[in-house]
N, C-alpha and C positions, 0 to 999 in steps of 0.2 A: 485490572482484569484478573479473573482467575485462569489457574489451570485448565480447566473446562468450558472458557470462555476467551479464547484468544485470538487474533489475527494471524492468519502461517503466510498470507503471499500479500507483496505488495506489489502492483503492476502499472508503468508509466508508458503511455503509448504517445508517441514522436512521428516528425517525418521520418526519424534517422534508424525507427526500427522499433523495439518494445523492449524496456527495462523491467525484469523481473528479480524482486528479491525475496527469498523464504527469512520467513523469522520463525524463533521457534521460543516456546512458551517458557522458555526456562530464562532466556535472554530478556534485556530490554525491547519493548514497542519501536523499535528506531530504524529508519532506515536512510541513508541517503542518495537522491535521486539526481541524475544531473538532467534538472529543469527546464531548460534552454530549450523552447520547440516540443516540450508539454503540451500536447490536447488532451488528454485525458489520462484520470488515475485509476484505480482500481484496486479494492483491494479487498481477499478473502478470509472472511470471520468462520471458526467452525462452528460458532450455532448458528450464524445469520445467514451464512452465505455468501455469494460476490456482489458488493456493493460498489459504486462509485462516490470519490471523494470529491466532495464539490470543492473547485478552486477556491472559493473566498472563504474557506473553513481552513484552510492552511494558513500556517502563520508569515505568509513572505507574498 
């Protein structure tokens, strides 16, 4: 991705609450999430918007 095309929030929503992590464009794409009790991801692109990350497109 470029500068101008990056991911800033990655958000994992649980029973246990909501995990939010900022990236930032200068850093690597990476975040990690403690998975366990995962429903849903989510995660904010500045040109695209808030998207949801389908489960089977992760690599675990």
């Amino acid at each position: 991705m470029t500068k101008e095309h990056y991911i800033s929030f990655i958000a994992a929503i649980s029973d246990q609450g909501i995990q939010l992590i900022k990236l930032y464009s200068e850093g690597p794409a990476q975040a990690r999430l403690k998975i366990a009790g995962v429903r849903k991801i989510f995660a904010y692109c500045n040109l695209h918007g808030l998207f949801e990350v389908k489960r089977n497109a992760l690599p675990f």
